[in-house]
C-alpha positions in Angstrom: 32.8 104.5 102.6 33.8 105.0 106.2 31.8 104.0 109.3 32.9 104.3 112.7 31.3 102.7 115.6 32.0 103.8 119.5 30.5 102.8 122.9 31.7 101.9 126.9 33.7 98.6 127.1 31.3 96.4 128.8 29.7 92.9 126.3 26.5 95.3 126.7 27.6 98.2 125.1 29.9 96.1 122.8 27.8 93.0 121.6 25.4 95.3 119.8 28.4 96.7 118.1 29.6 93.7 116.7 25.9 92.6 115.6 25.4 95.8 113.6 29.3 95.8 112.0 28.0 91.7 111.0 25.2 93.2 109.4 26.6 96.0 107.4 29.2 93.4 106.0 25.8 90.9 105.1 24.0 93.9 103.8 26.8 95.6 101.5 27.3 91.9 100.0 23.9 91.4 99.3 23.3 95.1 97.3 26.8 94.8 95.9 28.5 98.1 97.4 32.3 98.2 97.6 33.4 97.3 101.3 33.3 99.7 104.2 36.1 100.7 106.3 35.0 100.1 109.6 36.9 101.7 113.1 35.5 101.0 116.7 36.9 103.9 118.8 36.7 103.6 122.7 38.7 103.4 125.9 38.9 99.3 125.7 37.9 96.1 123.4 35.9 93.7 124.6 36.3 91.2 122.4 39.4 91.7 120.2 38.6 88.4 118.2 34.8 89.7 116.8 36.6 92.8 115.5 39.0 91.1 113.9 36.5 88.6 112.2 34.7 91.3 110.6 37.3 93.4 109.5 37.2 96.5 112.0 40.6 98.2 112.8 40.2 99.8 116.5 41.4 102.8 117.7 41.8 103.6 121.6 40.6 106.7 122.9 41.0 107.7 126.2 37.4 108.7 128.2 37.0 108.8 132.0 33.7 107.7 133.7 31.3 110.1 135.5 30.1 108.4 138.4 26.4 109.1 140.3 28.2 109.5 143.7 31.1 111.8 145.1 34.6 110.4 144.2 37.7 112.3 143.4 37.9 110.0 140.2 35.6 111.7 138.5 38.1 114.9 139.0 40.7 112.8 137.6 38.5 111.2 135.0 37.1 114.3 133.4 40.6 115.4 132.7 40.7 111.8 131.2 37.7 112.5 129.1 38.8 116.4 127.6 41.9 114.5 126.9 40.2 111.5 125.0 37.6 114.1 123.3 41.5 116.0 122.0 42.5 113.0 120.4 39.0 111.5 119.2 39.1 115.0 117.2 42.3 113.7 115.6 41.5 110.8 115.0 38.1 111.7 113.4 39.7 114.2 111.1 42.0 111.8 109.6 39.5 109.2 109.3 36.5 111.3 108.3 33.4 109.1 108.8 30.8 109.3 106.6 28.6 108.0 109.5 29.1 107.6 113.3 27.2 104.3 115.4 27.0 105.5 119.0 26.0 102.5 121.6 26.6 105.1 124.3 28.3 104.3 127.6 31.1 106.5 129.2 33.3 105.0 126.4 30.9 107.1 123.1 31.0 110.8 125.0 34.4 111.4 123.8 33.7 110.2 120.2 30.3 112.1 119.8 31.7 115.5 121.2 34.0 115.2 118.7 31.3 113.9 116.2 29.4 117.4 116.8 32.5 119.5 116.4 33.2 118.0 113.4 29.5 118.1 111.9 29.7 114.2 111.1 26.2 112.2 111.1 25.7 110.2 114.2 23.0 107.7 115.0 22.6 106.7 118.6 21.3 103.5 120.1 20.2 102.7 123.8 19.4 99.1 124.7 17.8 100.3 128.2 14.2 101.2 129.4 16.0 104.5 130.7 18.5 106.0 127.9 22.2 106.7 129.7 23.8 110.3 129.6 25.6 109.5 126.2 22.5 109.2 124.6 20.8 111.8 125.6 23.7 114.6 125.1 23.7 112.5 121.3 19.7 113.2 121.1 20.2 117.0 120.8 22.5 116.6 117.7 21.8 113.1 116.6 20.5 112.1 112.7 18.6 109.1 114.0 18.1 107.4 117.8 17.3 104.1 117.9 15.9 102.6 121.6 15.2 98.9 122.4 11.9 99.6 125.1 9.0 101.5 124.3 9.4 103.2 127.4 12.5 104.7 126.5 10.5 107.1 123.8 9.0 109.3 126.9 12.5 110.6 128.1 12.6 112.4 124.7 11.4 116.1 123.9 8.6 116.2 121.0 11.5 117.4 118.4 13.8 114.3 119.8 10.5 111.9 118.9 10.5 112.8 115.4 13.7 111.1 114.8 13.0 107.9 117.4 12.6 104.6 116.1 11.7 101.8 117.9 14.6 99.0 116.8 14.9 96.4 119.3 18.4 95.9 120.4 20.9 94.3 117.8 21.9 90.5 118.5 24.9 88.8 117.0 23.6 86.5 114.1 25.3 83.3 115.9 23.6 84.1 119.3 19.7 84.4 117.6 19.2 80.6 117.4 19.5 77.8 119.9 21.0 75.0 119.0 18.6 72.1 119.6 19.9 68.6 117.9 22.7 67.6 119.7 22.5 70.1 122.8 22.1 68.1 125.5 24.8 65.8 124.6 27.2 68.7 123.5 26.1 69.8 127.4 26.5 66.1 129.1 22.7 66.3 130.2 20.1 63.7 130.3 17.0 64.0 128.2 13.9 63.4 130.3 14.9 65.8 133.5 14.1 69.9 132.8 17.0 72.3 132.5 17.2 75.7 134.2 20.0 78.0 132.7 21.5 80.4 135.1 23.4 83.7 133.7 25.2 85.7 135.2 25.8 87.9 132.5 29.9 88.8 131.1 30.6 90.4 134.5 28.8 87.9 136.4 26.6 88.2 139.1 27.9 87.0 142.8 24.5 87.7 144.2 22.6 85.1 142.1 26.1 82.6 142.2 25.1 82.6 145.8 22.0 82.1 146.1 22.1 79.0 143.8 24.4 77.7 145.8 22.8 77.4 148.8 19.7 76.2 146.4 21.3 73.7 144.8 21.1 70.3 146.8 17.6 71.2 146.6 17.1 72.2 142.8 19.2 69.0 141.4 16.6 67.1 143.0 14.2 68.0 140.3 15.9 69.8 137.8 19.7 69.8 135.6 21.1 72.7 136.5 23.7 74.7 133.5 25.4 77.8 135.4 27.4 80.5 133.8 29.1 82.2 137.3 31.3 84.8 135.2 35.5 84.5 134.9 35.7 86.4 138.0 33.2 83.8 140.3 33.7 80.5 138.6 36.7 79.1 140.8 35.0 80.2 144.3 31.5 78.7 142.9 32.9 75.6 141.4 34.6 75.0 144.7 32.2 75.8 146.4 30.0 73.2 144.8 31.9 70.3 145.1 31.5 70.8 148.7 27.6 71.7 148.7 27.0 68.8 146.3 29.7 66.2 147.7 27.5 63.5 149.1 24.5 64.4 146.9 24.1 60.9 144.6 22.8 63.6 141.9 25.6 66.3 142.0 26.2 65.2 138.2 23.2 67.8 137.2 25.0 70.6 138.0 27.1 72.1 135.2 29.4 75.3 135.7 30.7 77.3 133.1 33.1 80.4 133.8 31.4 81.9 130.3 30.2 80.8 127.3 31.4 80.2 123.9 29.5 81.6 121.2 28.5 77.8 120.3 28.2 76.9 124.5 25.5 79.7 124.6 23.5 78.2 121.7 23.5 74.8 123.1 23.0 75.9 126.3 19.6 77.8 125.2 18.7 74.5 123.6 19.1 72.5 126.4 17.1 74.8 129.0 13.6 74.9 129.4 13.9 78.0 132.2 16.2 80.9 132.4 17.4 82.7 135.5 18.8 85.9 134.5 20.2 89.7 135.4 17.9 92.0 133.3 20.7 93.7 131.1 19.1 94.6 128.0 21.3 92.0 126.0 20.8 89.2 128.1 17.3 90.2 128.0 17.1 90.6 124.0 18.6 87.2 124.0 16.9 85.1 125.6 13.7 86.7 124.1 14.9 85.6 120.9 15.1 82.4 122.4 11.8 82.1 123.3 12.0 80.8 126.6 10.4 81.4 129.7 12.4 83.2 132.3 13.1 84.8 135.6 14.4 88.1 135.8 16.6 89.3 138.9 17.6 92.7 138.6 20.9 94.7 139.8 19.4 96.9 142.8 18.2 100.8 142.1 21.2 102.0 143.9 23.6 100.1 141.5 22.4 100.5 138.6 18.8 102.4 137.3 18.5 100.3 134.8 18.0 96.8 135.1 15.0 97.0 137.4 12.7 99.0 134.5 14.4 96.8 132.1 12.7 94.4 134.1 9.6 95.2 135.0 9.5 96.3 131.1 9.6 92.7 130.1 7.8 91.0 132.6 5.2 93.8 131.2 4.9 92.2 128.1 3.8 89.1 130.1 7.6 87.1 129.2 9.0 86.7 132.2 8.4 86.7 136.3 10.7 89.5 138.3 12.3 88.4 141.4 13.8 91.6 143.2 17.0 91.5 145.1 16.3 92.2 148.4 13.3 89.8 148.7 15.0 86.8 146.6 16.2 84.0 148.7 17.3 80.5 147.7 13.8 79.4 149.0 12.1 81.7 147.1 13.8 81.3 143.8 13.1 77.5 144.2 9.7 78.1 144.9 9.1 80.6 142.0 11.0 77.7 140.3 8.8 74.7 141.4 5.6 77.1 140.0 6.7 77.3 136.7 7.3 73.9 136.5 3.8 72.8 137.9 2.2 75.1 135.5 3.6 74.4 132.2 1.1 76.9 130.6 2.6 79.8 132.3 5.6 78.7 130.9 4.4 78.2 127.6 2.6 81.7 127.9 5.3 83.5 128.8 7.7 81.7 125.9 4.9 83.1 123.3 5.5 86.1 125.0 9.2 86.4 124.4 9.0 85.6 121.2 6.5 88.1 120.3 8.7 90.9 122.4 11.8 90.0 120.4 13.5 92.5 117.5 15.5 89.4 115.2 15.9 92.0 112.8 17.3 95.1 114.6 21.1 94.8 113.5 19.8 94.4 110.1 17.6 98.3 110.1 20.4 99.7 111.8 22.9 98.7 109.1 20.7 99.5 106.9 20.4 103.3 107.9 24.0 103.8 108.3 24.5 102.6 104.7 21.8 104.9 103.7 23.6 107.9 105.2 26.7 106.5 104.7 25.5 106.9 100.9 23.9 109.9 100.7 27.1 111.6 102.7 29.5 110.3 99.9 27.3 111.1 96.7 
């Protein structure tokens, strides 16, 4: 049994990947099937570590990005892309899944062109409110499309529905839970003052680094504050810091972190009693699994089209407040702050919420189905 997995190289496309490949290794244990070779095919690794731990061998594929704006790299890049879909057919003939796992991105198009050339069964997931390009070119050939939003379903054609299911997006097993005994000591916090967890997502997120900033003399006041800045931020925000906090007698609430550690995160989301968040669908499926309130800031429309319906899609479902970009300032995000915490049953409302809007076991159906096909290709 063969499965191959493909999708772009950012944590959100890749995450997911890693969660469902940790679930087909629980699930073939558990029904006593013979191991599965497992491939991730793409441009770049994420994480080179997660593959390893679970066993799958990658395989780089060239693909070039399509961007939504005029640029001679998407010239360049689309000779990038016929060239990656040349060797992805290669690559897939030798191989010969008995199942492709598409988690779109620019990264997939290569693999599922290929995929549909070679007639081999492909099930496609989208974590966003607004499936990307990938998916949708997958949806006219697909065996199964999997979405994490309701929303999502309506970009479909009637024939498309049929074969729509409504999965949730898949989580890594070690980032479901929060850690609580021990978490505030593992995170050098004291117990009686409330936490606010700010993330900035794998990429990080200079916007909402900046804003806390200029918030923070104001927030440690009240409130611990544990901030995940991104590799790329952390040196200019811890700096910056130091300064902002130096003659504050209660700078020692602040905690920065360049990223998180799979066991950081889960202390981390024991420790905090508030999240401030981008609204990528991960960070979003996360901290929904967490239960906690939060508050949502979105990447603006004409960066990305997705995070502000991801958004507005879970503050829907009554689990979090949205603060847009453009009218967010570090008053405003202390006051929206300050609410929350003077209202501890919106808090607890919107925690009930998350919980309720959570998918624990989407990894686990998604595993599931490509063992089923995975199966029923073989036999």
């Amino acid at each position: 049994m063969r499965i191959v997995f493909t999708g772009g190289g950012t944590g959100g496309h890749f995450y997911p990947i890693v969660a469902v490949a940790e679930a087909v290794r629980e699930l073939v244990k558990e029904r006593r099937l013979l191991e599965p070779q497992l491939f991730f095919l793409g441009p770049n690794v994420f994480d080179e570590r997660a593959l390893y731990d679970l066993d799958v061998q990658y395989v780089h594929t060239p693909a070039g990005k399509s961007r939504r704006y005029f640029s001679i790299l998407n010239v360049i890049d689309l000779f990038k892309t016929a060239f990656g879909v040349l060797k992805t057919l290669w690559v897939l003939y030798q191989i010969y899944p008995d199942v492709i796992f598409s988690k779109g991105g620019y990264g997939a198009v290569p693999t599922l062109f290929a995929a549909r050339l070679l007639k081999i069964p492909v099930i496609a997931h989208d974590s966003d409110a607004i499936p990307g390009r990938g998916t949708m070119y997958a949806a006219t050939f697909a065996k199964r499309i999997a979405i994490s939003y309701p929303e999502a379903m309506q970009f479909f054609s009637a024939t498309q529905q049929k074969k729509v299911a409504l999965t949730g997006n898949p989580i890594r097993k070690d980032a479901t839970t929060p850690a609580k005994d021990g978490a505030k000591e593992f995170m050098e916090l004291q117990e009686a003052v409330p936490v606010i967890l700010i993330l900035g997502g794998s990429q990080g997120a200079e916007f909402i680094n900046n804003t806390v900033l200029a918030a923070l003399p104001e927030l440690v006041q009240r409130y611990q504050v544990v901030h995940q800045t991104g590799q790329a931020g952390f040196k200019e925000v811890s700096e910056t810091a130091k300064v902002v906090l130096d003659k504050n007698e209660r700078r020692y609430r602040y905690k920065v972190f360049p990223y998180f550690t799979t066991l950081a995160l889960k202390m981390a989301a024991g420790t905090a009693d508030l999240v401030v968040s981008r609204a990528g669908s991960g960070a979003i499926s996360e901290i929904a699994l967490w239960g906690i309130a939060s508050i949502i800031v979105p990447i603006p429309d004409e960066v990305s089209r997705d995070q502000r319906l991801n958004a507005f899609a879970y503050a829907r479902a009554g689990a979090a407040t949205v603060l847009e970009q453009g009218n967010m300032s570090p008053s405003i995000l202390v006051s929206e702050i300050d609410r929350l915490f003077t209202n501890p049953k919106a808090r607890n409302d919107m925690a009930e919420a998350a919980k309720k809007f959570s998918k624990p076991d989407a990894a686990r159906k998604l595993a599931a189905e490509l063992l089923d096909i995975s199966l029923d290709h073989t036999s």
